[in-house]
Z-matrix of the N, CA and C atoms (Angstrom, degrees):
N
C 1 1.441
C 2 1.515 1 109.60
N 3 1.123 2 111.04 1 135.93
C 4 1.536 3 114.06 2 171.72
C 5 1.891 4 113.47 3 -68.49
N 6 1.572 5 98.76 4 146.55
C 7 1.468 6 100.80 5 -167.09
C 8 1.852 7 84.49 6 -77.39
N 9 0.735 8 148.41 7 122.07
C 10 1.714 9 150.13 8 134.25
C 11 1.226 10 99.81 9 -50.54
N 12 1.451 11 147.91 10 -80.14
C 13 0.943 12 140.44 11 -150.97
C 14 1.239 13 121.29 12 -47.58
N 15 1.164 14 109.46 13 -59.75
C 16 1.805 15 117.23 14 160.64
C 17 1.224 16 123.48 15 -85.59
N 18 1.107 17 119.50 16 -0.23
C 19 2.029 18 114.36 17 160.08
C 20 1.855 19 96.25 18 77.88
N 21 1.441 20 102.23 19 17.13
C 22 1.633 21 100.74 20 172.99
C 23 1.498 22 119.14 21 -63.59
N 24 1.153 23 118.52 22 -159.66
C 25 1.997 24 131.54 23 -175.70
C 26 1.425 25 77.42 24 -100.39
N 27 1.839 26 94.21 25 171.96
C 28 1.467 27 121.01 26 174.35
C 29 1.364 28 93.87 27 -64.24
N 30 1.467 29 127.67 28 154.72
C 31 1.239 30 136.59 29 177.82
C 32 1.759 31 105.80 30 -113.22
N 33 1.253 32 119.11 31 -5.88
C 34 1.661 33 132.51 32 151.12
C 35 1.032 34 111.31 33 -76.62
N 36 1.753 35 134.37 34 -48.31
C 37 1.220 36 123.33 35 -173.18
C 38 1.680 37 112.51 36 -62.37
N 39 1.327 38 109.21 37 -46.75
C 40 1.481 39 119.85 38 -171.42
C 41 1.480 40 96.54 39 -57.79
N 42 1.169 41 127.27 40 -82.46
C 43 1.314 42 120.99 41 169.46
C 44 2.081 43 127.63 42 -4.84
N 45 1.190 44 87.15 43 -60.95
C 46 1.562 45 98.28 44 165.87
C 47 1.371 46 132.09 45 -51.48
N 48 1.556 47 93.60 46 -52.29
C 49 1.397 48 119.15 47 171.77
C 50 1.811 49 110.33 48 -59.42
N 51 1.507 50 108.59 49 -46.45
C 52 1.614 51 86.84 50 -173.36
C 53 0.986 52 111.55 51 -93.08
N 54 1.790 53 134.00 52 5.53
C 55 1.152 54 139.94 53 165.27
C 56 1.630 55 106.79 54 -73.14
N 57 1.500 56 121.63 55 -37.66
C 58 1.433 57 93.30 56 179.13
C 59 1.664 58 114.69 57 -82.12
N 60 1.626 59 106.57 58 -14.00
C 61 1.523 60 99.58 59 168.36
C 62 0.917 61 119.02 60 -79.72
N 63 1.836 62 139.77 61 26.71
C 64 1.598 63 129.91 62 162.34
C 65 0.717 64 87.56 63 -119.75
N 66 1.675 65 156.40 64 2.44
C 67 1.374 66 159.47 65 146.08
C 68 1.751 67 111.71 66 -44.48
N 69 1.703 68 90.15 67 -58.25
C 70 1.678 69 108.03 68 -176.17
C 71 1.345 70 106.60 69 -62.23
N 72 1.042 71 104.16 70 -50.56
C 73 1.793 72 102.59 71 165.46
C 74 1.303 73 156.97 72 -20.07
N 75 1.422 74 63.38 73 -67.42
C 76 1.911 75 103.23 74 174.30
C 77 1.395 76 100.50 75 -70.52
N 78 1.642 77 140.21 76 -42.74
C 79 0.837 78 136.40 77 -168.55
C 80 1.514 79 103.18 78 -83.20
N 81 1.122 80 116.70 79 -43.18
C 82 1.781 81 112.63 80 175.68
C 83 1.418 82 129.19 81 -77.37
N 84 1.213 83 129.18 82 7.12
C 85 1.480 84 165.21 83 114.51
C 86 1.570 85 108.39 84 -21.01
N 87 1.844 86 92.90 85 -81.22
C 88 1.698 87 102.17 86 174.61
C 89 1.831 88 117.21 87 -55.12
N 90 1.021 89 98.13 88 -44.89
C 91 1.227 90 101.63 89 -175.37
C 92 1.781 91 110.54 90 -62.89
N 93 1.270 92 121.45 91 -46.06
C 94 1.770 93 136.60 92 157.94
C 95 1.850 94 107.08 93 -26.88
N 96 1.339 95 81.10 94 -70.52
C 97 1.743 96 100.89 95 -165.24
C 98 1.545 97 86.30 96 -69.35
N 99 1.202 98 153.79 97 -93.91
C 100 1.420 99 127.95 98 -154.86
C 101 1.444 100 123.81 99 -50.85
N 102 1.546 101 126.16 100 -34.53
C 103 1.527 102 104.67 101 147.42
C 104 0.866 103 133.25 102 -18.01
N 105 1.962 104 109.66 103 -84.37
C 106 1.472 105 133.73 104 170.32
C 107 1.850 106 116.39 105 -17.79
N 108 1.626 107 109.34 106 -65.92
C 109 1.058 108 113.92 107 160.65
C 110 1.123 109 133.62 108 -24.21
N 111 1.827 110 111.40 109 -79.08
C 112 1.419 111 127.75 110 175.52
C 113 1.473 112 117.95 111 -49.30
N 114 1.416 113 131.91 112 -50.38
C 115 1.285 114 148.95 113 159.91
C 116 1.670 115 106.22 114 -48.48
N 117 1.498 116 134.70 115 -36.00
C 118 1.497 117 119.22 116 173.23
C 119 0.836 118 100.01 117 -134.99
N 120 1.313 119 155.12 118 44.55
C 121 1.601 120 158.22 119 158.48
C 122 1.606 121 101.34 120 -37.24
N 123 1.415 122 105.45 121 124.62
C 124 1.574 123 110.56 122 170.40
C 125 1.860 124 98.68 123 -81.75
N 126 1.920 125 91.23 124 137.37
C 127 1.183 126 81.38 125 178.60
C 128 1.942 127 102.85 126 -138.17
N 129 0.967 128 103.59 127 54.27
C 130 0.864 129 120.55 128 144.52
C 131 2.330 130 106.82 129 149.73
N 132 1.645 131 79.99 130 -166.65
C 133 1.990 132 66.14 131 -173.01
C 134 1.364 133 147.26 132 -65.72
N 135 1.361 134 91.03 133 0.86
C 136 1.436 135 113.41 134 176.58
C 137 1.243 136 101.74 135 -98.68
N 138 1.239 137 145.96 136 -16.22
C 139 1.613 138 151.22 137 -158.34
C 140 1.732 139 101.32 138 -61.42
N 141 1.128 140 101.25 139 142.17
C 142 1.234 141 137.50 140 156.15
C 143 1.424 142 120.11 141 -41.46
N 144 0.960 143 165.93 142 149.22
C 145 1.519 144 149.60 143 117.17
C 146 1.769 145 119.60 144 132.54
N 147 1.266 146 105.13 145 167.00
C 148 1.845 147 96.04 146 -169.33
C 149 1.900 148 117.12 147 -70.11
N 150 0.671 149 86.45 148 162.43
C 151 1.841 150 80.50 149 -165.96
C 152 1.808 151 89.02 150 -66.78
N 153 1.174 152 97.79 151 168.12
C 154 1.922 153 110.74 152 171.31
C 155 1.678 154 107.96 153 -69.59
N 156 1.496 155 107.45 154 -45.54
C 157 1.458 156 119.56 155 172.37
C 158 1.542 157 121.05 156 -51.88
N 159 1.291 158 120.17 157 -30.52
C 160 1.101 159 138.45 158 -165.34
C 161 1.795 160 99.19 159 -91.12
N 162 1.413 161 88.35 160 -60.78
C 163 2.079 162 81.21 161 -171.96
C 164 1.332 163 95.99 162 -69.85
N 165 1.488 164 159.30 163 -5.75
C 166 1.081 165 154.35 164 -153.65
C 167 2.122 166 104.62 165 -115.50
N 168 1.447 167 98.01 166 -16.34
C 169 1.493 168 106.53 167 162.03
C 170 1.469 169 123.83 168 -87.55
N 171 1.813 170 94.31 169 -27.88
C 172 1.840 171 96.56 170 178.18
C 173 1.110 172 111.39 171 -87.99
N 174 1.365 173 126.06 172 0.40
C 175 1.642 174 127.90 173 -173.42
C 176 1.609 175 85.62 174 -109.03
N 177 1.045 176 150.33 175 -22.11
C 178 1.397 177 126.83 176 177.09
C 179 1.246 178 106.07 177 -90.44
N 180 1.360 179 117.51 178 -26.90
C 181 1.653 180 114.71 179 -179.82
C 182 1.511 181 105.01 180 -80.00
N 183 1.355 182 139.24 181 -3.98
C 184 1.345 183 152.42 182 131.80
C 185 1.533 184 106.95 183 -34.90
N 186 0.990 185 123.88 184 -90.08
C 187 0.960 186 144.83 185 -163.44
C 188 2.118 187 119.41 186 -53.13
N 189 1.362 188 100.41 187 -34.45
C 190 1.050 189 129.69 188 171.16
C 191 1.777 190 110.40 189 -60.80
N 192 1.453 191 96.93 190 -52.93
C 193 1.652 192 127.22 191 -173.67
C 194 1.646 193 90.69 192 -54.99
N 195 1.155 194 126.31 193 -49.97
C 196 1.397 195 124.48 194 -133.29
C 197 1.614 196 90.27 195 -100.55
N 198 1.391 197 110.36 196 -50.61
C 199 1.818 198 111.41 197 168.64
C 200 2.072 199 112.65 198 -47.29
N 201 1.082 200 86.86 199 -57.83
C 202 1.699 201 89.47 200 167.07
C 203 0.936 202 130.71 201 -47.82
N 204 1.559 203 127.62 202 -40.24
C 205 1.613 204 129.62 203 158.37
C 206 1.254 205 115.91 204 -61.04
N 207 1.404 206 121.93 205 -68.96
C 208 1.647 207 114.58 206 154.21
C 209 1.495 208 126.07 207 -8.38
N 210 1.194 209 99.85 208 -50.16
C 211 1.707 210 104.58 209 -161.42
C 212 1.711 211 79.72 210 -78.68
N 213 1.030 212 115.41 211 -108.61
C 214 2.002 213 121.60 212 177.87
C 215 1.855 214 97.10 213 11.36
N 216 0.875 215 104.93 214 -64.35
C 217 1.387 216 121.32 215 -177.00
C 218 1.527 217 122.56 216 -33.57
N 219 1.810 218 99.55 217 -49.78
C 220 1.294 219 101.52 218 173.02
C 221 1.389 220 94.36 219 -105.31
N 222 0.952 221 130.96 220 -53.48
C 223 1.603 222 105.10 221 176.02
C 224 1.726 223 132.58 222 -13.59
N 225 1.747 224 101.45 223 -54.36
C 226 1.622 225 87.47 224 -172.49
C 227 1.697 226 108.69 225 -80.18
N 228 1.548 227 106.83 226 -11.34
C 229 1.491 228 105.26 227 -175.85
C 230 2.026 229 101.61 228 -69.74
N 231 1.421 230 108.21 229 -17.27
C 232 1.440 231 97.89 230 -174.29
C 233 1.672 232 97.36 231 -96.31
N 234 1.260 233 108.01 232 -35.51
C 235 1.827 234 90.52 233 169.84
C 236 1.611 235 115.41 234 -64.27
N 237 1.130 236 122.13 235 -24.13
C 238 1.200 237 99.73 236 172.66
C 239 1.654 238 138.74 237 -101.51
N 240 1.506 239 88.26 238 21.25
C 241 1.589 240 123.49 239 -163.67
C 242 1.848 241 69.67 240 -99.78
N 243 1.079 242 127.79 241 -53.19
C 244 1.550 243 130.01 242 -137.35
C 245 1.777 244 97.71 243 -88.56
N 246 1.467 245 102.12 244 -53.10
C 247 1.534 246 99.30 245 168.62
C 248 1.447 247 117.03 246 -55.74
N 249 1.705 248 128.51 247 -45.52
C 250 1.541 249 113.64 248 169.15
C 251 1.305 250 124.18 249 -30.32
N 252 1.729 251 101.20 250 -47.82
C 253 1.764 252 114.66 251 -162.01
C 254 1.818 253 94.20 252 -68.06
N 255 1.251 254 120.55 253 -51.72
C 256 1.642 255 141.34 254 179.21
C 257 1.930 256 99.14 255 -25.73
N 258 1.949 257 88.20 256 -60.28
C 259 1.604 258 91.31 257 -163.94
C 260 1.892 259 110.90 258 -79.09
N 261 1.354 260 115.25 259 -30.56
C 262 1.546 261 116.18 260 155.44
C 263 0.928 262 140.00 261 -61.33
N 264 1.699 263 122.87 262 -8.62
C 265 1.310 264 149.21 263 161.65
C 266 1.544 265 97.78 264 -64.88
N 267 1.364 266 117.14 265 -81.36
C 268 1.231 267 132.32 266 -171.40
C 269 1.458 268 117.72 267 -33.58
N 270 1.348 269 110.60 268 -68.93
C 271 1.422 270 131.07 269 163.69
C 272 1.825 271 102.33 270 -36.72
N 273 0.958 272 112.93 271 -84.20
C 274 1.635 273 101.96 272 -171.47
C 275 1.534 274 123.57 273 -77.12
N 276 1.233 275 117.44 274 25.89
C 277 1.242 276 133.40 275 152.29
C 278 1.579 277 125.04 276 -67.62
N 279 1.665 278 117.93 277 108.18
C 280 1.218 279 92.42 278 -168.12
C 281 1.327 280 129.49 279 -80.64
N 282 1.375 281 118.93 280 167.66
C 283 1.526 282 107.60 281 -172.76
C 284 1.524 283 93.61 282 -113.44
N 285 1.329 284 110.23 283 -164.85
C 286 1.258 285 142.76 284 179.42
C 287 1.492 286 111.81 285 78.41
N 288 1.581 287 117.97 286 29.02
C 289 1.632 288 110.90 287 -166.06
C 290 2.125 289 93.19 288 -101.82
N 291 1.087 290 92.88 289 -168.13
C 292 1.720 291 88.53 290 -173.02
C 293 1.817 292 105.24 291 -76.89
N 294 1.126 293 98.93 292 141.76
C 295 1.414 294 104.21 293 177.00
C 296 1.644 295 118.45 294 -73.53
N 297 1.108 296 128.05 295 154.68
C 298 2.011 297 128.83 296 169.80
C 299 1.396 298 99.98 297 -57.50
């Protein structure tokens, strides 16, 4: 539903939107880490190169990184979507009734 109150974006579209960009991610991650792999594949015990386990932890902690900014991302845009509503509340609240 669109915020009306604050004249914000669809709050479904955004949603959508950063769901297919941790999608894109995720896939360009996978796509990273199987290079990485193919290009230094240990191949046997003497081998050279980062374990599969290893590049397959830095590509999720990639991936992790990038959902987490997203999230922060929309988070402060909704706190400060939420404090507007907070301070227009306040303001058109009427006064002059008996105080506590």
């Amino acid at each position: 539903a669109s915020c009306a109150a604050g004249g914000g974006g669809n709050v479904n579209m955004l949603s959508a939107a950063l769901h297919l960009l941790s999608d894109f991610a995720r896939s360009l991650t996978t796509l990273a880490e199987s290079l990485v792999l193919m290009a230094l594949a240990r191949q046997g015990e003497g081998a050279r190169g980062p374990p599969p386990a290893f590049v397959d932890a830095v590509a999720a902690l990639c991936v992790c990184s990038f959902i987490g900014i997203g999230i922060l991302a929309g988070a402060v845009k909704w706190l400060r979507a939420f404090r507007t509503y907070l301070r227009r509340e306040r303001v058109a609240a009427p006064s002059g009734g008996p105080s506590p």
